[in-house]
Each structure stands twice: as structure tokens, then as C-alpha cells.
FIDREN-477817 format. One record per residue (C-alpha): residue in three letters; z, y, x. Coordinates in steps of 0.5 Angstrom, whole numbers, padded with zeros to 4 digits, always signed. Layout:
N
ALAZYX ...
//
This chain:
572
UNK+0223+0192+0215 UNK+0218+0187+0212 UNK+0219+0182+0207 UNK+0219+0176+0211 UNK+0225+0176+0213 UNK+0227+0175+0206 UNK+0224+0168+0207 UNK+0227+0167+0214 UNK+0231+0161+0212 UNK+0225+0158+0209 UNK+0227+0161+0202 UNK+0221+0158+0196 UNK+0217+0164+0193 UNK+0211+0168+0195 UNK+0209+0175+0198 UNK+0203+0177+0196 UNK+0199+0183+0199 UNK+0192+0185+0198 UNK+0192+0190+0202 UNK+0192+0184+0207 UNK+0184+0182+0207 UNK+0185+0177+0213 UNK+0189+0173+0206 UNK+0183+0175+0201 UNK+0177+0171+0199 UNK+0172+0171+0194 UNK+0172+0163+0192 UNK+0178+0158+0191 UNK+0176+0154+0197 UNK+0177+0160+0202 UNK+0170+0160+0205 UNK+0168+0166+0204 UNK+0172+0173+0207 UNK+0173+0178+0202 UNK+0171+0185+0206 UNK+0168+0190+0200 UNK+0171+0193+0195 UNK+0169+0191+0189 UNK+0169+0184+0190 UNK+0173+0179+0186 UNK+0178+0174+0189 UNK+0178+0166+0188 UNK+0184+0166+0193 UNK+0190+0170+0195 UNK+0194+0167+0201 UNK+0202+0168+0201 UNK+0204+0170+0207 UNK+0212+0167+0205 UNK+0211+0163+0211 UNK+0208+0167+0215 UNK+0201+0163+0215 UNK+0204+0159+0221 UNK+0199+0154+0221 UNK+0202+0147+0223 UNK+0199+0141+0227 UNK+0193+0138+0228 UNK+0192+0133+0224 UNK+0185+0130+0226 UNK+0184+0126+0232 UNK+0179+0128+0237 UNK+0175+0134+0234 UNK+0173+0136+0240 UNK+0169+0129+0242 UNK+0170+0130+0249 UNK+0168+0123+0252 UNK+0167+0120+0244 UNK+0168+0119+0238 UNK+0175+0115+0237 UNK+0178+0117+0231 UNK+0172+0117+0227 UNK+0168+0112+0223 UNK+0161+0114+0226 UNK+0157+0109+0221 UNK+0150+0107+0222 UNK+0148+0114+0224 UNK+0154+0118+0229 UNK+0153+0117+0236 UNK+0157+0122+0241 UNK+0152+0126+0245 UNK+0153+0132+0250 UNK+0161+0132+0247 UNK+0159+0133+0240 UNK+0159+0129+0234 UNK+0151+0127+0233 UNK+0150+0125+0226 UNK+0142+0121+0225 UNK+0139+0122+0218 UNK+0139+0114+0218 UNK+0136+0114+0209 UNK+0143+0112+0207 UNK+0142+0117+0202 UNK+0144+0123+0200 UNK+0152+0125+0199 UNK+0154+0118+0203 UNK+0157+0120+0209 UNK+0155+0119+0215 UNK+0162+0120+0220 UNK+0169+0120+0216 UNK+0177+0120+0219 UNK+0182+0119+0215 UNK+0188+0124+0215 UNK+0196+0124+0213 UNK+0197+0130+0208 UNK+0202+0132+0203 UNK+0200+0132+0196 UNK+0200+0140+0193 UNK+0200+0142+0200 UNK+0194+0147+0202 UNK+0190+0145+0208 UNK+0185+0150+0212 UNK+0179+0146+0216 UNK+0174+0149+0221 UNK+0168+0146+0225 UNK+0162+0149+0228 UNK+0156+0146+0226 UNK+0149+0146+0229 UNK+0143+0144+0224 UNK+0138+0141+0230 UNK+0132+0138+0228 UNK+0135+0135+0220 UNK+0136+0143+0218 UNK+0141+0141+0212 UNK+0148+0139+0215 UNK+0154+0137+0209 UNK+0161+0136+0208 UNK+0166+0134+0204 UNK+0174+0132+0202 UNK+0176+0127+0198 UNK+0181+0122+0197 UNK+0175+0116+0198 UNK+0171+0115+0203 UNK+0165+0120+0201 UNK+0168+0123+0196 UNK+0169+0130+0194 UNK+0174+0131+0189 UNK+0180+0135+0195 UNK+0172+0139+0196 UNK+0166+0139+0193 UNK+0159+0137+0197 UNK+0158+0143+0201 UNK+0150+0144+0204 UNK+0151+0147+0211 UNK+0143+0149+0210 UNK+0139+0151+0217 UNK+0141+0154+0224 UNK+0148+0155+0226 UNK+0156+0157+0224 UNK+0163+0156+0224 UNK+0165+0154+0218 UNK+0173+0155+0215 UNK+0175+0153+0207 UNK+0182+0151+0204 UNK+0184+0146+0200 UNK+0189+0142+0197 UNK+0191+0136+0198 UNK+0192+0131+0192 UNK+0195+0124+0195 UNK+0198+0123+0202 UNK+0191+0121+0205 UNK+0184+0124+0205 UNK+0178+0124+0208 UNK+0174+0128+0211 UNK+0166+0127+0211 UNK+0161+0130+0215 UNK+0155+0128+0214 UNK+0147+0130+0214 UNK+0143+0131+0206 UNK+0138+0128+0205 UNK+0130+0129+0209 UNK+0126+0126+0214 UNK+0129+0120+0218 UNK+0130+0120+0225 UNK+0132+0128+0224 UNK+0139+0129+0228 UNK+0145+0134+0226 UNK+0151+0136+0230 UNK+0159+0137+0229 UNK+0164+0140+0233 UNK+0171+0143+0234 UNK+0174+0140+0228 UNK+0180+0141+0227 UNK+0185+0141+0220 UNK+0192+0144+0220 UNK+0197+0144+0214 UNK+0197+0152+0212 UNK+0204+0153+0209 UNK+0205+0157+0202 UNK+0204+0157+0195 UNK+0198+0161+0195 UNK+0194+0163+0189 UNK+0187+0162+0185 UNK+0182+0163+0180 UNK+0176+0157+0179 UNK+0172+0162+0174 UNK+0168+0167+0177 UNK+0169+0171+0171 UNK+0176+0171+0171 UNK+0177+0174+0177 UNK+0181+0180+0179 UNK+0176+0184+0183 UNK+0179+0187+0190 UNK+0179+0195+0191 UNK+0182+0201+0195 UNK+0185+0207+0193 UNK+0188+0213+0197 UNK+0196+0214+0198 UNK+0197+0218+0191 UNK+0193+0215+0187 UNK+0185+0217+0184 UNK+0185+0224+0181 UNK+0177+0223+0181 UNK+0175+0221+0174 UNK+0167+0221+0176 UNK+0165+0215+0179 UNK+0159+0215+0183 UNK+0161+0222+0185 UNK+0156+0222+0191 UNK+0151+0218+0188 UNK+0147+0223+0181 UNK+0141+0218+0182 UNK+0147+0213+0179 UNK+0145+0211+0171 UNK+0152+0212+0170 UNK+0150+0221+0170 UNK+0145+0222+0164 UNK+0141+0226+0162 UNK+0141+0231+0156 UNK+0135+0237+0155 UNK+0130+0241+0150 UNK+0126+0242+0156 UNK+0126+0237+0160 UNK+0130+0232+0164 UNK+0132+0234+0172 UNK+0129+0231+0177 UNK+0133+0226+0181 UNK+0132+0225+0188 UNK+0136+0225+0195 UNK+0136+0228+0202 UNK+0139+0226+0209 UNK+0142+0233+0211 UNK+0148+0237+0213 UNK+0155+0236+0209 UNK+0160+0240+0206 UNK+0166+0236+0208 UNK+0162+0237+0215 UNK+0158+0231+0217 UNK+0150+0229+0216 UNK+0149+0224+0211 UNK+0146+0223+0203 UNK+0147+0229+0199 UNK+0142+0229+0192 UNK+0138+0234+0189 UNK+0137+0235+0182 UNK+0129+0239+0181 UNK+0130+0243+0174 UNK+0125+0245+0170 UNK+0123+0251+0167 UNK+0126+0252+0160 UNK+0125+0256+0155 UNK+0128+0260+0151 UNK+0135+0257+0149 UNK+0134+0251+0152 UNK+0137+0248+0157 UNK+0137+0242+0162 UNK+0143+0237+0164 UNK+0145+0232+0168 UNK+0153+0229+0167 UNK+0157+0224+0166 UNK+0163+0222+0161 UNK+0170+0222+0164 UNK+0175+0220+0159 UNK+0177+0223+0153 UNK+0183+0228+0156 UNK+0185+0232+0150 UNK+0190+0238+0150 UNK+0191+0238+0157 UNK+0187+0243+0162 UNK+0182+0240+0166 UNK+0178+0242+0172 UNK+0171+0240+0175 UNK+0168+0241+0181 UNK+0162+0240+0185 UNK+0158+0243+0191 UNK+0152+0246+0190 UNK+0147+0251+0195 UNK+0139+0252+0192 UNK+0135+0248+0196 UNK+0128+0253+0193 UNK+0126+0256+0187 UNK+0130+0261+0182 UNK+0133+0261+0176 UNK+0140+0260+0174 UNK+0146+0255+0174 UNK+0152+0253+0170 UNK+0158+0248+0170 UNK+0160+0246+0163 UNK+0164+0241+0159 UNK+0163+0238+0153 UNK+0167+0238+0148 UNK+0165+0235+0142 UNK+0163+0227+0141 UNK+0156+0229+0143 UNK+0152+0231+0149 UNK+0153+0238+0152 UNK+0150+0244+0149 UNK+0151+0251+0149 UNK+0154+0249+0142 UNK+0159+0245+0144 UNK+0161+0245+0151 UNK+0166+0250+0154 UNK+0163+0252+0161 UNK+0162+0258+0167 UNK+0158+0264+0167 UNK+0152+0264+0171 UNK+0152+0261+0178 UNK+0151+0265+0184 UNK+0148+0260+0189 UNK+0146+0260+0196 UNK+0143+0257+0201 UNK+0150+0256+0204 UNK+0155+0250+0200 UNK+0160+0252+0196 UNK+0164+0249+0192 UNK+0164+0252+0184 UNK+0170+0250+0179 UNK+0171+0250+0172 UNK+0177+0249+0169 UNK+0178+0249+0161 UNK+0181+0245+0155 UNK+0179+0240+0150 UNK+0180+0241+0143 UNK+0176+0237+0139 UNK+0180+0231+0141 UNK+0172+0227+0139 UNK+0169+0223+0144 UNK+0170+0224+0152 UNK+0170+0230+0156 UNK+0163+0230+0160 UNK+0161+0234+0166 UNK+0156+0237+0167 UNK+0151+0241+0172 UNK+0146+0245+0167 UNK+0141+0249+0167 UNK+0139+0254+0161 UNK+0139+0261+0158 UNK+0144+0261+0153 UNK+0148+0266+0157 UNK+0143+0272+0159 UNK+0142+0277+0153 UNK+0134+0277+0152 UNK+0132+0272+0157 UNK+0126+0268+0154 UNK+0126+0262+0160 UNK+0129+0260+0167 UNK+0124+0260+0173 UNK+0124+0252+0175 UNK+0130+0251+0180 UNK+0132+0245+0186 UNK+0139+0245+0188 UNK+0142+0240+0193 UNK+0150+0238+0190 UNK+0156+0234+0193 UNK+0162+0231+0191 UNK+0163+0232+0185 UNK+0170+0232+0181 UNK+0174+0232+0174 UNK+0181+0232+0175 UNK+0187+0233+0170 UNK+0190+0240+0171 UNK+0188+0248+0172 UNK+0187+0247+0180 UNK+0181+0243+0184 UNK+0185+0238+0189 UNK+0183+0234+0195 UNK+0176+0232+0194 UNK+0175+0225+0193 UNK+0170+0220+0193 UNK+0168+0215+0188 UNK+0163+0210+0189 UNK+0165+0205+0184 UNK+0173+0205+0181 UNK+0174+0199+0185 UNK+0172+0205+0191 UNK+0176+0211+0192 UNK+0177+0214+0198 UNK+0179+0222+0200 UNK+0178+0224+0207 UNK+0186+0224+0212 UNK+0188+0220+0207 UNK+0191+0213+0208 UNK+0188+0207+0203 UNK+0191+0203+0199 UNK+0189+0196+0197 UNK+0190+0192+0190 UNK+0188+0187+0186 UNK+0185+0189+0179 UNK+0186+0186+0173 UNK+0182+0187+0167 UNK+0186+0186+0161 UNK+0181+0181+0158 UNK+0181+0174+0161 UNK+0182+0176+0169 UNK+0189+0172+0172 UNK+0191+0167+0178 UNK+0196+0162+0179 UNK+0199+0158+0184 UNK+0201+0152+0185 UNK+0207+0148+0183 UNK+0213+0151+0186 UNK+0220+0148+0186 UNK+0226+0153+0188 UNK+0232+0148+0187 UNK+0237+0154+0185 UNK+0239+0159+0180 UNK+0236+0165+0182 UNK+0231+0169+0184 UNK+0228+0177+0185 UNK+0221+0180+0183 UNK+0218+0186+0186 UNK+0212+0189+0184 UNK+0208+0195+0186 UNK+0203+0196+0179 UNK+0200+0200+0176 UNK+0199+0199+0168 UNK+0192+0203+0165 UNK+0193+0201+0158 UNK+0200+0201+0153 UNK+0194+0198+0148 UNK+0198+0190+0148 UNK+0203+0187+0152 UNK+0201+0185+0159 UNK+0204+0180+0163 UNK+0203+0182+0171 UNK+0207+0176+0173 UNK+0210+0169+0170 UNK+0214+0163+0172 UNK+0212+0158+0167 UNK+0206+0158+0162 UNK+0211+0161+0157 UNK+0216+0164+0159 UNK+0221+0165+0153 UNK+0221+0158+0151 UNK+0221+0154+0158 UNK+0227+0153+0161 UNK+0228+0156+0168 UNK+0223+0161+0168 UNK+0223+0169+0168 UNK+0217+0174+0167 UNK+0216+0181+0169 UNK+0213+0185+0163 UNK+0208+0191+0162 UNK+0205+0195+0157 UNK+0211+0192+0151 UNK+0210+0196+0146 UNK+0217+0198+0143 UNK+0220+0203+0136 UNK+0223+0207+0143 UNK+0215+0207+0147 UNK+0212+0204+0152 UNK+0216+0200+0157 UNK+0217+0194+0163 UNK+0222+0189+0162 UNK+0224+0182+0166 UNK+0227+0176+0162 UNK+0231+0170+0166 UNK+0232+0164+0163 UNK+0236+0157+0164 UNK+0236+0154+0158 UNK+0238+0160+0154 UNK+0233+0166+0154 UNK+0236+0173+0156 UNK+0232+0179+0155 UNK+0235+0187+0157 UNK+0235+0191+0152 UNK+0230+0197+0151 UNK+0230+0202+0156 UNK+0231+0208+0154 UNK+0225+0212+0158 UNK+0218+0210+0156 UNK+0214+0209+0162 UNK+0207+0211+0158 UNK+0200+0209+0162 UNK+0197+0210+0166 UNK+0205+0210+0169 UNK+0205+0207+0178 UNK+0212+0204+0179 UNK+0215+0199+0183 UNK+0218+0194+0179 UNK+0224+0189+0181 UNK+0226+0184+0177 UNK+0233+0181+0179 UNK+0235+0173+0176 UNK+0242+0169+0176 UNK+0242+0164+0171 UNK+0249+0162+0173 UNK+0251+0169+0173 UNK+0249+0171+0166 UNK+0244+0177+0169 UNK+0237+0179+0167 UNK+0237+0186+0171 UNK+0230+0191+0171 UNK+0229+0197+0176 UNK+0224+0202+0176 UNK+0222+0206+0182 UNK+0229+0203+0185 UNK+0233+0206+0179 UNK+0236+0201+0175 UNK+0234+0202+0167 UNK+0235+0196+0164 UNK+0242+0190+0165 UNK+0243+0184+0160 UNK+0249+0181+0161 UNK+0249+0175+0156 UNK+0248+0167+0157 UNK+0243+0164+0161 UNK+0246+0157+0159 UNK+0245+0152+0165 UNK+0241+0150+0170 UNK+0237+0152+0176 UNK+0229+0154+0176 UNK+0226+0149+0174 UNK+0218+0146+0177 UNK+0213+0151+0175 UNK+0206+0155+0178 UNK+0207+0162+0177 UNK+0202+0166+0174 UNK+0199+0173+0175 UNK+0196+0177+0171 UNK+0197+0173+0164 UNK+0201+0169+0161 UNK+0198+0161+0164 UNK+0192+0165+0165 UNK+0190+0165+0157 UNK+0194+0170+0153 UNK+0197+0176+0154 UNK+0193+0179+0159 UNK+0195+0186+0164 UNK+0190+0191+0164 UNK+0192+0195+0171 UNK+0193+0195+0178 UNK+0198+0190+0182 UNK+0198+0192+0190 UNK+0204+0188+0192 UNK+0208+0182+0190 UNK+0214+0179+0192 UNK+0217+0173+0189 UNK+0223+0170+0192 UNK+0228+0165+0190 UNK+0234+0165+0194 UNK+0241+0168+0194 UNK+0243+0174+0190 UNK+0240+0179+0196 UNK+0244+0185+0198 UNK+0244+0193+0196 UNK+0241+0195+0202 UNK+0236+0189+0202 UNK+0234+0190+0195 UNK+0233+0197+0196 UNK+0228+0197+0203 UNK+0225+0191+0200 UNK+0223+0196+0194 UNK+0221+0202+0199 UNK+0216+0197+0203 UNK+0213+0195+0197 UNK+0213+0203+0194 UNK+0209+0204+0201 UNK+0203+0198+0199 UNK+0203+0201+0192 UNK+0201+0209+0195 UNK+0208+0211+0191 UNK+0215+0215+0195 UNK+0220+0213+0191 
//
């Protein structure tokens, strides 16, 4: 199964799947690939039309024999079957070489050339809906040497111009253009403008994070802080052999001597986790020296102690790895729980102080629960990753102004079905992981998916559907506590008086009353937030299919959603 079929008689809608980095980029123009965990994303591409790429739409961007179909200006001339464009000084931001194309205003577009910068070093392009102008694509300096370039962009109007050109430097100096080609990229695809605002690419294996570190490989990080009497641990690196059976980067950490009771730590915070037992682990062996080694997690609001903390007895190091777990309970329900590597004398009866000690450490890991699980490893929350497990990809929003929106979408029918694979970190404020109209409850022919809405009955997801009359299930009866992964399916028939909810493909929730009149009206959809101003969702969203057409069929409905369990790393 795949959810294009669901698109196969050119239903309007969208699919959104960020685990797909082909349709990921970092700026709204499409310029540059997203590749890397932890980036942010400007554009996501809907893939409802399969991404097919339509005509082409430029005249001879190959310049095989000249330059027909282009207004060369003062400065274009052909020249061994590429377009040569001359620094004529007609100035900076005034194209030198134009070809008007036929467009459809709201349609986006991909363009891609190949440029050489010769002897002038600093080639230009734009997209306007003027001769010269810029306001489809903004001027973009090319810079030296040479590349293939590729953006996206909108158009506005029925005609639009593309410009190539040379900014300004020495007269007489020469640049080059190739390969142009402009060909329609069908879909509603989503974007952000403000870098701030954007939702930040991340991976995660099948199942989700257990590791509740960050930089669990990296205790030079300034995330692991240092506390001591008798001096901090000494951080450094090593290129050695590995627990998990591969050559690589492993810390060390250079204990002092300390004196009698004293202690050295080195940790990091790891949530408040209160009530509920708690393991962490680590991989340690000595790399020289003597002296005695514990695990320890705070308890208290402040930094580990021998006073505060619970932890191991001294630990039996060797020269060999071996993996040390601690698991324990936090009671004083002040601060958050802190993981520690530690060395002191708080445990020996009589002993006046610790020889000084070097020791190489591995993966480090807090977890909820008794047992130590499957290491994972955490470069950043955006960047987990576990060893023979598949990951998965999502879009993280962050609760405080991050969110996209599509263009203007027109479904012309009165029903539409939403899928979504998320994961909703905080039940702090209602969040809205996907809107059609700036306000749902009030537009006409809008819909929303809901998270985090706080009820008298707990924390739930909810769907609202309304013609000219706004419809809402009521409370379900199950609370859905963050952090909660579910897949949610949100099915709308205005003409048919339904407004249904459904977790993990359980229906939890129906409202049966009047929608009123009317189909799904002419609006951009929203994710993350609603219109991109309020009401912002803090969590994870791994896939998204929204589509407007008819009422879909059980068995549909039900691989639909067990495709979108894959891309969120759930069974259901």
C-alpha cells in the first residue's frame, strides 16, 4: 500500500512524509537539500501528485546552435552551445539575457541550469513578473567557479520571466548558462519564510527514544557539567577499540586525587522523572591510575553529592569494557534527575582520599525502568540512532512559534480524511498539529486535528469538521497523557453530519450533529499552529495525509493508517 493511490483520480490534498529527504530543504526556495539531522526546513514537498514533473516550458535551454527564444540584450551572445553572457556595464540587477514562460498563477515550478562563472566570477539569477524583476525569486548571486543549480518557486501571474545575468565587476568579463530547463511540480507544497519559525528535521529509531541524554558519546559537550570539592575531571578524547565493536572516539575523563570526602563528578541533567524507577548506564574500563568509581543520580534540585544522590557501590573497573547500571527511584520530586560518573570517598570507612584515576567511558544512557535496554546513541535530540534498528524520520515542532503552511488549496467536495502519525511532547496548551483555515472553528468549510487539548476528562486528540455549522466529538473518554506516539485519523462529511476521531486505528470519539451546508471551501493548510500564530503544537509529526474526496472504505482506511504506523516507528 501507499498513500498515492489515495490520489489516483487526481483527488486534491497532500502527503507529507519527512522521512523522504528527496522532498526536504532548508530555504523556501528549494535551493538547498536538507541532509542532516538538525537542520531546519523551509520547504517540504507534497508528494499527492507523485512529484511528476510536467512540460518544459523554456525554448531552447540547451542553446545548441543560438540563442532563439531568449532576449540576449546588449550583452548575450552563443558561444560553443552555451548562452555567454558579457558585463556590458549596464549595471548591477539588470538582467542581461530574459525568456518570458507561460505559468499558472499559485503553481510551483522547479528551475535548474548549469553555470560557469569564466572570467566575470559572480553570475546572477532571478524570477519576476517584469523584465528583470525579482519579486517570483530574489536576486541570487551565483559566486565563482561552477555548479548546477536547482530552486522552486510560485508563480503569482500567467507569465514570468526568468533572467540570467552577470552582477556587477570588471567590464568586458564573460559568464555562462546552460541546461535551463522550468518544468511545473505539481502539488501544495508547504513552507516557512522565517528561519526561526521553522520545524527542525530529525531521525529516531523504530520505537522511539529511550536515551534521555543528549551527547551520550560526546562528555566533552558543555551539556555535562562538572561538580566537585576537590576538582573538576579532566576531559579528553582517545581513537580506540569500542564496546559496540568498532574503532572510534571514546572520552576520558582524568579524576583527581581527592581528599577525604570529597568527590569529582561529571553529569548531565536528564528530566525530572519522579515516582518511577530509573536506570542509568555507561561503559567504563581504567585507562591508568587507581582509585575508586561510582554511578550516581541526584535526587535533590541541586548537583549530585554524596548527600543527595542515590548510587552504586565502588566499581570494579578493568582494563576490559564493561557496561555498570544503576537503577534507582527519585523521591524528592525538586529538580531533575542527574546522571553521574563520579569519583569520591564517601563509601570507604576511614579512607582519607583517592589516588588519581583515568578512565575511557561509552554510551552513556538514563532510561525509565528497572532494566538497561538496547544502547542508544544521542548526538542532539534531533539525532538518535540505536545500532539494527531501522530510523525513522519527522518534523520537529517546537511549541513556540514553529509551523508551515501550504498554499491555497480548493477541494470542490464536502469530505475529507486526515492522517497523522505524531508525537505530542507536552499537554502544557493545546496545540494544533494540522489546520485548514486560519480558524478553524469559526470558517466556514474548515477542519482541524487537535493535541494536547486539556479537558475535565484529561489530555486528548480531537477533529472538528465544519460546513457552515462547526461540529466537535465529544470527550474521549481515554486520556492520552504526553508524551503519547499515536496515529491519528480524522474523517469529515459535512453532507453526512460526521466529524469521527481515531487513535491507533480505534475509533474514540463521533459527533453526529449538524455541519450545515456547503463543501470545503479555498484555504491554505496549516501545520504546527494555527495560521502560523497561535496555538503552536509542541512534538513530533512523521507523516501527514490529508485528502479530500470521497468517503474511503474500511479496508482503506485501515492500511492507510497502518502505513502511516510504519513512518511514525509505532504497530498498531
Amino acid at each position: 500500500f501507499s498513500p498515492a493511490s489515495l490520489f489516483a483520480l487526481g483527488e486534491p490534498g497532500v502527503w507529507f512524509d519527512p522521512s523522504d529527504l528527496t522532498t526536504l530543504f532548508t530555504d523556501p526556495a528549494g535551493t538547498t537539500p536538507v541532509t542532516t539531522p538538525g537542520q531546519t526546513v523551509g520547504l517540504m514537498l507534497d508528494k499527492s501528485q507523485g512529484l511528476a514533473l510536467g512540460a518544459e516550458l523554456v525554448a531552447n535551454g540547451t542553446f545548441d546552435t543560438d540563442l532563439s527564444g531568449w532576449t540576449a540584450g546588449t550583452a548575450g551572445s552563443w558561444s560553443a552551445q552555451r548562452l555567454q553572457i558579457t558585463n556590458d556595464g549596464s549595471g548591477a540587477g539588470t538582467p542581461n539575457v530574459r525568456q518570458l514562460i507561460s505559468t499558472v498563477a499559485g503553481e510551483w515550478y522547479r528551475i535548474t541550469f548549469n553555470w560557469d562563472s569564466g572570467s566575470h566570477g559572480n553570475p546572477f539569477f532571478s524570477i519576476g513578473t517584469a523584465p528583470g524583476g525579482n519579486d517570483v525569486f530574489a536576486y541570487t548571486q551565483l559566486g565563482a567557479g561552477t555548479g548546477t543549480r536547482t530552486a522552486h518557486f510560485r508563480a503569482t501571474t500567467t507569465t514570468t520571466y526568468i533572467n540570467l545575468g552577470v552582477w556587477a565587476g570588471t567590464l568586458s568579463t564573460v559568464a555562462y548558462f546552460d541546461n535551463v530547463t522550468v518544468k511545473a511540480i505539481p502539488g501544495n507544497h508547504a513552507t516557512q519564510a522565517t528561519i526561526a519559525a521553522r520545524p527542525t528535521y530529525s531521525i529516531e529509531p523504530v520505537g522511539g527514544r529511550r536515551n534521555l541524554l543528549t551527547f551520550s558519546e560526546d562528555q566533552s559537550n558543555a551539556i555535562w557539567l562538572s561538580a566537585a570539592n576537590s576538582g573538576a575531571p579532566t576531559r579528553g578524547t582517545l581513537s580506540t577499540d569500542r564496546p559496540d565493536g568498532t574503532t572510534g572516539t571514546v572520552n576520558t575523563l582524568a579524576f583527581p586525587t581527592v581528599a577525604a570526602s570529597g568527590f569529582s563528578f561529571l553529569y548531565q541533567q536528564g528530566g525530572s522523572l519522579v515516582g518511577a524507577p530509573i536506570t542509568y548506564s555507561v561503559w567504563l574500563r581504567v585507562a591508568s591510575g587507581t582509585g575508586t568509581v561510582y554511578l550516581n543520580v541526584e535526587d535533590a534540585a541541586a548537583a549530585p553529592t554524596a548527600a543527595n544522590s542515590f548510587g552504586s557501590p565502588a566499581l570494579s573497573l578493568t582494563t576490559t569494557w564493561q557496561r555498570f547500571t544503576l537503577t534507582g527511584t527519585r523521591t524528592s520530586g525538586t529538580g531533575n534527575a542527574i546522571a553521574a560518573i563520579g569519583f569520591d570517598t564517601r563509601v570507604a570507612a576511614g579512607q582519607t582520599n583517592g589516588a588519581a584515576l583515568t578512565v575511557q567511558v561509552f554510551g552513556a544512557q538514563l532510561e525509565t525502568g528497572s532494566t538497561a535496554t538496547a544502547y542508544q546513541r544521542v548526538t542532539t535530540q534531533h539525532d538518535v540512532t540505536e545500532a539494527g534498528v531501522a530510523s525513522v524520520g519527522y518534523l520537529y515542532f517546537d511549541g513556540v512559534n514553529d509551523a508551515m503552511a501550504t498554499s491555497t488549496i480548493t477541494p470542490g467536495i464536502d469530505k475529507a480524511q486526515v492522517f497523522a502519525g505524531v508525537r505530542k511532547v507536552s499537554d502544557a496548551t493545546i496545540g494544533m498539529p494540522a489546520e485548514f483555515s486560519p480558524v478553524a472553528f469559526s470558517n466556514n468549510g474548515a477542519f482541524f486535528l487537535i493535541a494536547g487539548e486539556v479537558t475535565s476528562n484529561g489530555y486528548r486528540y480531537g477533529f472538528a469538521s465544519r460546513g457552515t455549522v462547526f461540529a466537535y466529538p465529544g470527550t474521549i473518554s481515554t486520556a492520552f497523557n504526553a508524551p503519547n506516539t499515536s496515529v491519528l485519523t480524522g474523517l469529515g462529511d459535512i453532507a453526512g453530519d460526521l466529524a469521527t476521531i481515531r487513535v491507533n486505528g480505534t475509533q474514540v470519539a463521533q459527533a453526529t450533529t449538524d455541519q450545515g451546508a456547503g463543501n470545503y471551501l479555498a484555504y491554505p493548510l496549516y501545520l504546527g499552529g494555527r495560521a502560523g500564530t497561535s496555538l503552536f503544537f509542541t512534538g513530533h509529526i512523521y507523516s501527514l495525509v490529508v485528502r479530500f474526496g470521497a468517503n474511503l472504505d474500511a479496508p482503506t482506511i485501515t492500511s492507510t493508517e497502518t502505513w502511516v504506523a510504519g513512518k511514525t516507528g509505532i504497530v498498531i
